[in-house]
Each structure stands twice: as C-alpha cells, then as structure tokens.
N, C-alpha and C positions, 0 to 999 in steps of 0.2 A: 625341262621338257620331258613328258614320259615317252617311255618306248613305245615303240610300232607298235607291238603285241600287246600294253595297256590300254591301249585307243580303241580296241578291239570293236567294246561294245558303242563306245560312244559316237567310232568311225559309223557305224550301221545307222546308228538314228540320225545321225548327220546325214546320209547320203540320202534315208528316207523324208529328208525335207526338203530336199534340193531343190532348190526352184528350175534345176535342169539337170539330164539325167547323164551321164559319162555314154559315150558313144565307144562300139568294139568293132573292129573288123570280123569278120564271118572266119571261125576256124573249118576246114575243112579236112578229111585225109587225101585226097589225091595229091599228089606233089609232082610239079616241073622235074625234080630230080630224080625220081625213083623210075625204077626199070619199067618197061612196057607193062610184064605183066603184075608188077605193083601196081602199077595204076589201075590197069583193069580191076585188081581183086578190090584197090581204096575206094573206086568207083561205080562198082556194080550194084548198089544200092539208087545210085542217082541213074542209072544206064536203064535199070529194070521202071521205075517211073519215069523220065525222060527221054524214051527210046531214039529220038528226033535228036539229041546231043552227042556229039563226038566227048570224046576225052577231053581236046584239046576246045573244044567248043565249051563242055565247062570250065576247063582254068581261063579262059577267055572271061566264063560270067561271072565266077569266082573273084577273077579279075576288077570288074567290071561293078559290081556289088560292091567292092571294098574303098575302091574310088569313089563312088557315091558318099560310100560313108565319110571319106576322108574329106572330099568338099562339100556334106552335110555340117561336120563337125567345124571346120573350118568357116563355114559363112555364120555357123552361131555361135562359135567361139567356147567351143564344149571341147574338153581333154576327150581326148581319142586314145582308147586303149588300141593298143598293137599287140606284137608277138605273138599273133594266131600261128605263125609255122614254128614258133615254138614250141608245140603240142606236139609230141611224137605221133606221126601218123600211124598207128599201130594199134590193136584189137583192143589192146591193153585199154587204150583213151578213147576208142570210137567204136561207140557200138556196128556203127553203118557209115556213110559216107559222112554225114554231118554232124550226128547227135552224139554227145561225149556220154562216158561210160563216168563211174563215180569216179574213179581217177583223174580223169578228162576233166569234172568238175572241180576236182580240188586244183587244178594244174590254172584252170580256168582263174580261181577266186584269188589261187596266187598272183595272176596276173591284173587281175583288175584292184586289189589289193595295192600293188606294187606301182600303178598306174595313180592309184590316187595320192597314195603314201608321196610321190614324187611331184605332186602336183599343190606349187605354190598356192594359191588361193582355196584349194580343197584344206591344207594345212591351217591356213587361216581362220576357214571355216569353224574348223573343230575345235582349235584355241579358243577362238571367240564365245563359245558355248560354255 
C-alpha cells in the first residue's frame, strides 16, 4: 500500500471522475463560544449584507445549512466532510465571515483530504485504478 502523500496525484484524478462528489458542511467564523464581541467582529461581514439577521439568527442558519447537508449526504449516501469548526475562526483563515484566506484553504484541503483518506470505498476507488 503507498502512502497518503504518494496517492497525492492519483487521489485528484480519482475524485475528478466520481460519479458523486464528497459533500462538506459550510465553515463559517462566527462561533456559539466566542465572546459577544467576537461574534460581532466574526460576523460583520454577513450583518453588513444580511442586516434582517441577528447573530444568533445566523448560527440558527449556519445551523440549519449544515443539516441540510447532512441529510443531503445521507439520503445519497455520499461521505460528508465535517470539521468546519475546526478552522480557527480568525483573520488568519477568514477573509470575512465565510470566505477562507489561503491558510483557511490549505486547513480546508487538509480536511477534505483526511475525509477521503478515511473513507472505505473512496480507498477502494483509488486501488482499483
């Protein structure tokens, strides 16, 4: 078996033929845990186009969004990438409220990476090839 990091290029052209594509949950920076006024600063991006949404009205959609995905993923039986609040919600990863910085991407590729890597019949796939 070769390593994770020799699959590199072959994992890429395998996922570009997938007859179904890996499902992610929606990372976002506002977080349930951080202080009032982290949230406001995580959120001010979505506050200034959404002016009609509370805070707590986006972690609601945030919410709300991610469940969909999950019983998208689930009714067609597609690997669901997680660990979106594993992104540090910080300047560093997020340009603005939702869109990641290049950091954010690599932290991003790490997890869909790691998402496939872990995922019996993606594994399969790439053997087979």
């Amino acid at each position: 078996m070769r390593s994770k990091s020799g699959w590199k290029g072959s994992w890429i052209r395998s996922v570009l033929r997938l007859p179904w594509w890996p499902l992610r949950r929606l990372p976002h920076r506002v977080r349930r845990e951080q202080s009032p006024q982290e949230r406001f600063v995580a959120a001010s991006n979505n506050l200034l186009y959404m002016p009609y949404l509370s805070i707590d009205g986006l972690l609601a959609g945030y919410a709300a969004y991610n469940h969909a995905i999950e019983g998208a993923a689930a009714s067609r039986g597609v690997l669901l990438v997680g660990g979106q609040d594993g992104i540090p919600a910080t300047a560093e990863y997020f340009t603005d409220s939702v869109h990641l910085t290049a950091a954010g991407c690599r932290w991003m590729a790490a997890r869909v990476l790691d998402a496939l890597s872990s995922d019996p019949a993606f594994v399969d796939l790439v053997e087979a090839r």
